[in-house]
PyMOL Python script that loads the backbone (N, CA, C, O; Angstrom):
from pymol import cmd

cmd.read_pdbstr("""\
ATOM      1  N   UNK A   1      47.644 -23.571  -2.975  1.00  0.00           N
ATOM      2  CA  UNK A   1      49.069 -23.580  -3.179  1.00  0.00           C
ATOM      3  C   UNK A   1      49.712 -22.846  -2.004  1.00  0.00           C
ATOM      4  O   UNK A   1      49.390 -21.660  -1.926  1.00  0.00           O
ATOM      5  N   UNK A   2      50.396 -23.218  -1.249  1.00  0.00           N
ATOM      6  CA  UNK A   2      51.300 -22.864  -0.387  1.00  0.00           C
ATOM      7  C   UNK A   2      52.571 -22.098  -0.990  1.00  0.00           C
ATOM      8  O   UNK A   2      53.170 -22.461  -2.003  1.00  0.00           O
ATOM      9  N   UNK A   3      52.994 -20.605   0.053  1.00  0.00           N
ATOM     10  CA  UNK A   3      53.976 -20.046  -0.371  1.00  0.00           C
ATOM     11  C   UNK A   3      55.523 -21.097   0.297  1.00  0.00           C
ATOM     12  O   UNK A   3      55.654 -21.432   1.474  1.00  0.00           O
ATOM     13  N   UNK A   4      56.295 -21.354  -0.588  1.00  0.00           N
ATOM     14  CA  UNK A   4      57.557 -22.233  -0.260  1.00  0.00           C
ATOM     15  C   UNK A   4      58.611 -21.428   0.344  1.00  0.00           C
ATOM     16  O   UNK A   4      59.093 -21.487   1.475  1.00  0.00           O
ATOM     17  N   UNK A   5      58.853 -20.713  -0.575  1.00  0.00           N
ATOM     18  CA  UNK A   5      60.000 -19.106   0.028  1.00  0.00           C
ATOM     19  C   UNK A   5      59.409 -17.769  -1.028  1.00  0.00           C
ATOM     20  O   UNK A   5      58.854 -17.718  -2.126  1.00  0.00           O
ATOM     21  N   UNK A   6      59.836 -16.855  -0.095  1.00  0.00           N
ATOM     22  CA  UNK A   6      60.172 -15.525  -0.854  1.00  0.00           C
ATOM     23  C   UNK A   6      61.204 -14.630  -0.584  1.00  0.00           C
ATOM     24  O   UNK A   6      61.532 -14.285   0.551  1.00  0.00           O
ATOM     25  N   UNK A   7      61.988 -14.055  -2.168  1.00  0.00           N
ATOM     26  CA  UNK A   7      63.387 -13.365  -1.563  1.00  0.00           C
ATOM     27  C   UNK A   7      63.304 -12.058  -2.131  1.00  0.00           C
ATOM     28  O   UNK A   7      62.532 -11.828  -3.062  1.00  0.00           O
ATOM     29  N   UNK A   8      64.018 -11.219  -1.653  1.00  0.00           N
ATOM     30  CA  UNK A   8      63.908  -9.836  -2.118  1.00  0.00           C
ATOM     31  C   UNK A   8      62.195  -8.953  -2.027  1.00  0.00           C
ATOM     32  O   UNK A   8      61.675  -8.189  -2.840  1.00  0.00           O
ATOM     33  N   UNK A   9      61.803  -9.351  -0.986  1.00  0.00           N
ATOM     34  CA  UNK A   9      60.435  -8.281  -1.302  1.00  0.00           C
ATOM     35  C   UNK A   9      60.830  -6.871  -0.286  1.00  0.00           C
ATOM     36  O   UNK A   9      61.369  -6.938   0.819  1.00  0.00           O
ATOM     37  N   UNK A  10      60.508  -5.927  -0.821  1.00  0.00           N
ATOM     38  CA  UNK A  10      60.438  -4.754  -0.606  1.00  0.00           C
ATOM     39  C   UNK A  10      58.902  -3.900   0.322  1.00  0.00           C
ATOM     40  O   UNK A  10      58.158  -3.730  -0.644  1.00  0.00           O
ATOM     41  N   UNK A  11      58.399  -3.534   1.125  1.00  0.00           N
ATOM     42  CA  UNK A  11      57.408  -3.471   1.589  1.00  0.00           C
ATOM     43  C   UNK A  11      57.446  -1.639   2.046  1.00  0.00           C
ATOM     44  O   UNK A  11      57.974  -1.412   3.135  1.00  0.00           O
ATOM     45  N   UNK A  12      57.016  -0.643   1.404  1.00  0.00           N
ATOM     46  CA  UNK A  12      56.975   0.314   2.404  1.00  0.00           C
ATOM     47  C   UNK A  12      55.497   0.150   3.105  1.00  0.00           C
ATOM     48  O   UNK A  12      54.593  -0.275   2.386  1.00  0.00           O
ATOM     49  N   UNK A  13      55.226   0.450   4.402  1.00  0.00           N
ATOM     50  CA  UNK A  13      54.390   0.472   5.389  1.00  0.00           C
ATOM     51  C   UNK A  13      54.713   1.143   6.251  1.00  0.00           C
ATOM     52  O   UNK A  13      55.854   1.418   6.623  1.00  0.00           O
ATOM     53  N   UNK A  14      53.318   1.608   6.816  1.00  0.00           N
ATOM     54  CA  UNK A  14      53.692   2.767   8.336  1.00  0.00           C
ATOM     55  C   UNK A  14      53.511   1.918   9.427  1.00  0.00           C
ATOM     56  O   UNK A  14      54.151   2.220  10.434  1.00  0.00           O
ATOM     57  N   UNK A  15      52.598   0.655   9.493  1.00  0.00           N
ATOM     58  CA  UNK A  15      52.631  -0.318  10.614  1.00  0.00           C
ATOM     59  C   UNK A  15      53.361  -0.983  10.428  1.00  0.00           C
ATOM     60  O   UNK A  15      52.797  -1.954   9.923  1.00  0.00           O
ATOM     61  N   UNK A  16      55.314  -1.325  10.556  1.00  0.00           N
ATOM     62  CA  UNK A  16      55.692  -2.573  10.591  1.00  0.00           C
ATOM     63  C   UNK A  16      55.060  -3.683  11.534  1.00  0.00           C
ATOM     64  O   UNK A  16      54.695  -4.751  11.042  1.00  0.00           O
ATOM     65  N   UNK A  17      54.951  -3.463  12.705  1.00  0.00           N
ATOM     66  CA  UNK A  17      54.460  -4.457  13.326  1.00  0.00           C
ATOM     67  C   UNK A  17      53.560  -4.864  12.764  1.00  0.00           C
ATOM     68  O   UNK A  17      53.892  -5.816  12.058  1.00  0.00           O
ATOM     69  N   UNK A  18      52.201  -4.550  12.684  1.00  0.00           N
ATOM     70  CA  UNK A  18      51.031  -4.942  12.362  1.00  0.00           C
ATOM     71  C   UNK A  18      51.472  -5.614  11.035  1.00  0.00           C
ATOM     72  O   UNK A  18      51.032  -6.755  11.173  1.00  0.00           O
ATOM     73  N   UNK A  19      52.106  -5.561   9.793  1.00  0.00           N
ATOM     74  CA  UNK A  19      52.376  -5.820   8.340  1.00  0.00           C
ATOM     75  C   UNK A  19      53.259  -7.417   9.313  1.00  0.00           C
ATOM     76  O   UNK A  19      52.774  -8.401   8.756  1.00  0.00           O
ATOM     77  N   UNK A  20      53.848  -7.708   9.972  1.00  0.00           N
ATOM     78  CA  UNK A  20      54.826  -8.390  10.166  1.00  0.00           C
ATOM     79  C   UNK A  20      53.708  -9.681  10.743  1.00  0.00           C
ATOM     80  O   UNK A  20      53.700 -10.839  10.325  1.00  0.00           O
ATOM     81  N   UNK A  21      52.990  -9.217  11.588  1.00  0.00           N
ATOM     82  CA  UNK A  21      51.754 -10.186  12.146  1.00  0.00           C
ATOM     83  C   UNK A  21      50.729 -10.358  10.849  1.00  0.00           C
ATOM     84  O   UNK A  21      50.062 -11.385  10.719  1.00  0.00           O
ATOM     85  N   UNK A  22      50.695  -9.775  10.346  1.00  0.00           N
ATOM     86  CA  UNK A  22      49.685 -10.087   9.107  1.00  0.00           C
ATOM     87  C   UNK A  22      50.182 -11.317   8.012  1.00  0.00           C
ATOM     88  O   UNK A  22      49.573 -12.209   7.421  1.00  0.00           O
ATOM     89  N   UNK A  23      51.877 -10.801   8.071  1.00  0.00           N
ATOM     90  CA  UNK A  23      52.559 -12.009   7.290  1.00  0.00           C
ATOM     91  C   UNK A  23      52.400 -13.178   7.998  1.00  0.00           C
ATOM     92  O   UNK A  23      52.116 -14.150   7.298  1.00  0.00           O
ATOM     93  N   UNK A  24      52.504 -13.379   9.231  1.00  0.00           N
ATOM     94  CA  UNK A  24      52.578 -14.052   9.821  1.00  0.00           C
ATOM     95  C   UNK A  24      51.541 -15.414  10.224  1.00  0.00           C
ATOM     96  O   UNK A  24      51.636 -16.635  10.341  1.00  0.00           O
ATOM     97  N   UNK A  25      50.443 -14.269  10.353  1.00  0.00           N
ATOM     98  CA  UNK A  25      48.980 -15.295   9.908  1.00  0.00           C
ATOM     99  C   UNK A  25      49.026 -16.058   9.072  1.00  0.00           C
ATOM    100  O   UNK A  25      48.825 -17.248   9.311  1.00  0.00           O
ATOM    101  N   UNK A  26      49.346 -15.539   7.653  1.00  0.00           N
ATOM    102  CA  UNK A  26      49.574 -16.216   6.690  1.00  0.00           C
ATOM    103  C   UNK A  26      50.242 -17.457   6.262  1.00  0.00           C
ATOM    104  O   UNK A  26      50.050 -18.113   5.239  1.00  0.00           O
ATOM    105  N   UNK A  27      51.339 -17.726   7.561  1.00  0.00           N
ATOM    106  CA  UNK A  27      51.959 -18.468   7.605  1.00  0.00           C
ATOM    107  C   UNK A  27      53.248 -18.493   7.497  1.00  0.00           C
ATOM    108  O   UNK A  27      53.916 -19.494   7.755  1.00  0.00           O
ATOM    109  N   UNK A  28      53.817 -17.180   7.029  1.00  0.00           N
ATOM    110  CA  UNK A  28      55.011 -17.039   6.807  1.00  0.00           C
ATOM    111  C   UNK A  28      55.943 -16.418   7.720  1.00  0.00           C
ATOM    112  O   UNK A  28      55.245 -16.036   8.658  1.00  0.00           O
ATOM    113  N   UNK A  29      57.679 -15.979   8.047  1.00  0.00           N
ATOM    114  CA  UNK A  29      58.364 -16.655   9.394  1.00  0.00           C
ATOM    115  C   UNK A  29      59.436 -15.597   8.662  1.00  0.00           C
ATOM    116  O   UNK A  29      60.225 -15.785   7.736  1.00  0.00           O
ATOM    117  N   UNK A  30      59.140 -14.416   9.456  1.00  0.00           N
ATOM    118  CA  UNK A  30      60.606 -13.795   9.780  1.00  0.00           C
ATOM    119  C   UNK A  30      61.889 -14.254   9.642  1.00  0.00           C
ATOM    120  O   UNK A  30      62.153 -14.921  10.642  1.00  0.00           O
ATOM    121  N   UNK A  31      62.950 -14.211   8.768  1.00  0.00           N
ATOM    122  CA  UNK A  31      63.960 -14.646   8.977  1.00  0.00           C
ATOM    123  C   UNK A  31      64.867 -13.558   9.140  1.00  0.00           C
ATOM    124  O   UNK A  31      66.045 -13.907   9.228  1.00  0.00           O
ATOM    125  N   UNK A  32      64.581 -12.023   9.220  1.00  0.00           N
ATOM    126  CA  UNK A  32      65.354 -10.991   9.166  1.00  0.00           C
ATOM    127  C   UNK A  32      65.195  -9.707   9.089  1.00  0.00           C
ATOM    128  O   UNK A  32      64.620  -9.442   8.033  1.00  0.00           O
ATOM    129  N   UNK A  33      65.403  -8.889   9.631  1.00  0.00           N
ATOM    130  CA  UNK A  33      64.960  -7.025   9.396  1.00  0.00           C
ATOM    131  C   UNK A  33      66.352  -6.527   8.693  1.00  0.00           C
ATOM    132  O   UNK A  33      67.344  -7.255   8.672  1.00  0.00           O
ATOM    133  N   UNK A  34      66.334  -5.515   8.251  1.00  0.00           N
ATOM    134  CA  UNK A  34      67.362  -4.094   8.305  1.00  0.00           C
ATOM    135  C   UNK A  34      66.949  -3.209   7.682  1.00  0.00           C
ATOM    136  O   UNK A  34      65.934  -3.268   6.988  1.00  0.00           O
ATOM    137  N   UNK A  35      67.838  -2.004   7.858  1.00  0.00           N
ATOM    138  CA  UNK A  35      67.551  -0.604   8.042  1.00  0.00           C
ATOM    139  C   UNK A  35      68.072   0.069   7.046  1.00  0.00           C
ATOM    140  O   UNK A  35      69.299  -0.015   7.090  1.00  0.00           O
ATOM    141  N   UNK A  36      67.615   0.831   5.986  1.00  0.00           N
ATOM    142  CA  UNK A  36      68.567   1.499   4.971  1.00  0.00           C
ATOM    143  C   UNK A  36      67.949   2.823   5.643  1.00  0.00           C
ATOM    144  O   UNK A  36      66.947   3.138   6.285  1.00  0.00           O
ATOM    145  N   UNK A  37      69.066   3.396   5.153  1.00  0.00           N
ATOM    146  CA  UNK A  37      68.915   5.146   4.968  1.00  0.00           C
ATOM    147  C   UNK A  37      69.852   5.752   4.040  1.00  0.00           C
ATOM    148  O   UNK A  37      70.696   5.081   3.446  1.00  0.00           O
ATOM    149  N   UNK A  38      69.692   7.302   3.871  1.00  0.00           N
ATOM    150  CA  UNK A  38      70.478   8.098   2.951  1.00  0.00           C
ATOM    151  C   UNK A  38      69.380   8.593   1.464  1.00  0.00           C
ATOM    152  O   UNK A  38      68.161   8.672   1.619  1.00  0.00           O
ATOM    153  N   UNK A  39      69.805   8.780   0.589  1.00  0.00           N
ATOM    154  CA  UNK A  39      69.223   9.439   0.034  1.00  0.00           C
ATOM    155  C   UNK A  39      68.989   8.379  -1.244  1.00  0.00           C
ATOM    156  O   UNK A  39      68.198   8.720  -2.124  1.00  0.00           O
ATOM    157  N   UNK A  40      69.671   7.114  -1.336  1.00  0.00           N
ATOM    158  CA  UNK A  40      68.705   6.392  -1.993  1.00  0.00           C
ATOM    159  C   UNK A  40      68.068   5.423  -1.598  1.00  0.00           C
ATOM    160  O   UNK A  40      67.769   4.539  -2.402  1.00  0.00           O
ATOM    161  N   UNK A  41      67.650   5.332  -0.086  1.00  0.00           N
ATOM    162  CA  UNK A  41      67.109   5.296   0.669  1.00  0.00           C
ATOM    163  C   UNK A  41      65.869   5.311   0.149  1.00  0.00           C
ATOM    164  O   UNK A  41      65.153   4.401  -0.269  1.00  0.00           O
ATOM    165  N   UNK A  42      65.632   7.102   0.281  1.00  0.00           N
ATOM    166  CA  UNK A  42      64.765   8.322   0.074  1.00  0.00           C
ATOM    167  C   UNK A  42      64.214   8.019  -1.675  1.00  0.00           C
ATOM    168  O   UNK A  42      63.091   8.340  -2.063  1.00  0.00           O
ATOM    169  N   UNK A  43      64.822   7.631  -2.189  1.00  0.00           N
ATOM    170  CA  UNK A  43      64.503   7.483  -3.507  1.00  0.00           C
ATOM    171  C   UNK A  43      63.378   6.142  -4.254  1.00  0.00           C
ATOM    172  O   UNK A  43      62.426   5.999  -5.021  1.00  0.00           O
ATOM    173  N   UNK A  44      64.189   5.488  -3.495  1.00  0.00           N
ATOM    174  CA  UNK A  44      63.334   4.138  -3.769  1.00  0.00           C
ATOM    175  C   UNK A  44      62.229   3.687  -3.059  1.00  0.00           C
ATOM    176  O   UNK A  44      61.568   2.740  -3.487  1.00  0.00           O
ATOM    177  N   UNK A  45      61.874   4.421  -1.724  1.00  0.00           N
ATOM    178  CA  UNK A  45      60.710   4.254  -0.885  1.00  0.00           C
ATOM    179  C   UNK A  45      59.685   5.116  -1.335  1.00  0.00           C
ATOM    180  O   UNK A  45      58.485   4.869  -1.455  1.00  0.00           O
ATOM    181  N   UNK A  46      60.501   6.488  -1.645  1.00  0.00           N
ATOM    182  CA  UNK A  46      59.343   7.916  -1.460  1.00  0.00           C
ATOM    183  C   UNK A  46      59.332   8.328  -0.743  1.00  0.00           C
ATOM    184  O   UNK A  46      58.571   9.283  -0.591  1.00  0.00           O
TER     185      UNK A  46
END
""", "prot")
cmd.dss("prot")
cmd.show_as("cartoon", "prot")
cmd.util.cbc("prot")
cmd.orient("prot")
């Protein structure tokens, strides 16, 4: 079964790059980054 889309996933990781090429193998295609900060930020990552 092939992944079609995925929305809203959440990923903490200390290698983005490496996590981003790993998706990638997989077959799946960047469509976007961004950046939160602040303190619920801090809350929801750890």
């Amino acid at each position: 079964m092939a992944v079609k889309r995925m929305d809203n996933v959440g990923i903490v990781v200390e290698d983005l790059g490496g996590t981003i090429d790993f998706f990638r193998e997989l077959g799946l295609e960047l469509e976007g980054r961004s950046t939160i900060e602040g303190e619920w930020a801090g809350r929801v990552t750890g």
